[in-house]
C-alpha positions in Angstrom: 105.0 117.8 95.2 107.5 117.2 98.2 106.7 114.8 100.7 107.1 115.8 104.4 109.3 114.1 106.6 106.3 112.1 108.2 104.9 111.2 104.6 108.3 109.5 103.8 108.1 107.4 106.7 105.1 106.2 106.4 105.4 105.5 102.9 108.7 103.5 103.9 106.4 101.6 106.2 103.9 100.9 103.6 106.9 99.7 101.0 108.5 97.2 103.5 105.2 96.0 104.6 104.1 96.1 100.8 107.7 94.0 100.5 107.5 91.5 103.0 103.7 90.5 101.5 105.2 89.9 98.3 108.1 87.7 99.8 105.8 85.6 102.0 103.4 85.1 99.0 106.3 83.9 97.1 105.5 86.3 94.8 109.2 87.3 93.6 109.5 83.8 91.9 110.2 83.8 88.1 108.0 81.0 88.2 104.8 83.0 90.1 105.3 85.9 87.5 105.6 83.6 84.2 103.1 81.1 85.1 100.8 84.1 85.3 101.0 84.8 81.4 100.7 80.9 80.9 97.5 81.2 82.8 98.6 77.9 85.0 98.9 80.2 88.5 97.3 83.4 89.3 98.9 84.1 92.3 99.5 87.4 91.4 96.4 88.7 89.7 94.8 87.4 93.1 97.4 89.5 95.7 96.9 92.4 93.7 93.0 91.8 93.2 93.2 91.5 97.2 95.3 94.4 97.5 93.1 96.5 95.7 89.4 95.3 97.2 91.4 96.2 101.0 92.8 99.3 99.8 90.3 101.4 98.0 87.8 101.6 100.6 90.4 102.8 102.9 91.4 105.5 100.3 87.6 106.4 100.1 87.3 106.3 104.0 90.2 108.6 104.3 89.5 110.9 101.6 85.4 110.9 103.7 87.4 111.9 106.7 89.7 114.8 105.3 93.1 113.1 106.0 93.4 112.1 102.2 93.6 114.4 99.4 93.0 112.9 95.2 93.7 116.3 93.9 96.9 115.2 92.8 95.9 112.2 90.8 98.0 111.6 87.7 96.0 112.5 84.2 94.6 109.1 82.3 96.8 109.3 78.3 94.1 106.0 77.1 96.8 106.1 74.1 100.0 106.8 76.3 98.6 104.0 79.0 98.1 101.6 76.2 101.6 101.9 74.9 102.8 101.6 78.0 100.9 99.1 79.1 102.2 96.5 76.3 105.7 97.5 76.7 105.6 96.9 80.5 103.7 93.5 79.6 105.9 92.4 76.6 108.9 93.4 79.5 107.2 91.4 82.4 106.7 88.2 80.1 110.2 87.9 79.3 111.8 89.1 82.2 109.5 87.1 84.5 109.0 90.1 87.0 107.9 93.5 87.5 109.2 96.9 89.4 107.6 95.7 92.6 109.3 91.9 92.5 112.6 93.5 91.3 112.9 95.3 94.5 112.0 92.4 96.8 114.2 90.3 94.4 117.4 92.1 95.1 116.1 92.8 98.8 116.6 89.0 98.8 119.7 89.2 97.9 119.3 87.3 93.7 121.5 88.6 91.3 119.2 87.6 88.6 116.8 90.5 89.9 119.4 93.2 90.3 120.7 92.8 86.7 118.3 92.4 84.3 116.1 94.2 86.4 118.3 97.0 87.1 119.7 97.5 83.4 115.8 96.8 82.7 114.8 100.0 85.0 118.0 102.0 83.4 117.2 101.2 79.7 113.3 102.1 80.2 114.5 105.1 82.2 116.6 106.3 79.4 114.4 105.3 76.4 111.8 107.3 77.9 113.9 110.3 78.6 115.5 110.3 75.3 111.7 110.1 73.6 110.1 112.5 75.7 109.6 115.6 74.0 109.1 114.1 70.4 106.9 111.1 71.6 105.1 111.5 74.8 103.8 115.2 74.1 102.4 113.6 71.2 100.8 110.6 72.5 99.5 112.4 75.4 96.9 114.6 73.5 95.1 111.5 72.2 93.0 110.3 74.9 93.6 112.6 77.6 90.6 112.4 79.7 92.1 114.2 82.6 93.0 113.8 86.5 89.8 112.0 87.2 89.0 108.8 89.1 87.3 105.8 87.4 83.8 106.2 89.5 84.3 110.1 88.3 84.9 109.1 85.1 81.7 106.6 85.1 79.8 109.5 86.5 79.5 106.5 89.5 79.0 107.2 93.4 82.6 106.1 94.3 80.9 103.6 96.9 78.9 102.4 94.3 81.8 101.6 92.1 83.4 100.0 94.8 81.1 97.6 96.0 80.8 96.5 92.5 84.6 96.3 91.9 84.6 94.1 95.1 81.6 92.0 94.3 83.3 91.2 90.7 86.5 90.1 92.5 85.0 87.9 94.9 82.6 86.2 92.4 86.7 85.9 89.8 88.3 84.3 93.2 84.9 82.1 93.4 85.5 80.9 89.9 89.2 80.8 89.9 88.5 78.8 93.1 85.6 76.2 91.6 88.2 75.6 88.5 91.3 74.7 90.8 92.8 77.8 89.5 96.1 78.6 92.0 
């Protein structure tokens, strides 16, 4: 799929906005990422919670009005998304950041983002590429429920599922909150 020439700039927008959120939540600190496996601040799992109670109605509300599309939504692999999902995890343990605090990292200006980072992105890049064709066409046949949504999936009304989605994360803040959780 190619992106028009408005599409890129207002997914450039969204990025640098996306960007400068992360920096003012101090959310490209080693210490915000680690502390986040050590359960000691939850920072992170709140900004992204927050992130994702804002922006799925407004997908919803776009998709409503027409200006939005989900036909392209990527197929779910439940095996391929599991493997994954632990070697990103195992990666953002050690590491002590993700893709998203890597680029706001070196945006900064830290070295200690750009290399491990960047050799991190490069290695995964190339791993990947060099196991494609004997691994992922494997993996990807077990599990492959499709290009569906998670409220298609649950055979839900997808305002249903969101007003429960953002019920659940209110009432996690509200505990987080009433334990002194950061």
């Amino acid at each position: 799929m190619e992106l028009t020439l408005w599409e890129f700039i207002w997914s450039l927008i969204l990025g640098i906005a996306f960007g400068i959120a992360l920096q003012k939540a101090q959310l490209t600190k080693y210490s915000k990422i680690v502390n986040v496996f050590r359960f000691k601040d939850l920072s992170v799992l709140k900004f992204m919670l927050t992130t994702l109670i804002t922006a799925m109605p407004l997908i919803f509300i776009l998709k409503g009005m027409g200006a939005l599309s989900l036909s392209n939504v990527n197929p779910t692999y439940f095996l391929g998304n599991f493997v994954g999902g632990a070697i990103f995890g195992v990666g953002m343990a050690a590491a002590g950041f993700c893709p998203g605090t890597v680029a706001g990292g070196i945006g900064q200006g830290s070295l200690d983002y750009l290399i491990p980072g960047g050799l991190g992105f490069l290695t995964g890049a190339y791993i990947f590429g060099q196991t494609y064709t004997s691994i992922f066409t494997k993996i990807s046949s077990i599990g492959n429920i499709g290009s569906i949504t998670i409220p298609e999936w649950l055979n839900l009304n997808q305002w249903l599922f969101i007003f429960f989605f953002v019920q659940m994360t209110l009432v996690l803040f509200y505990f987080l909150e009433k334990k002194g959780i950061e």
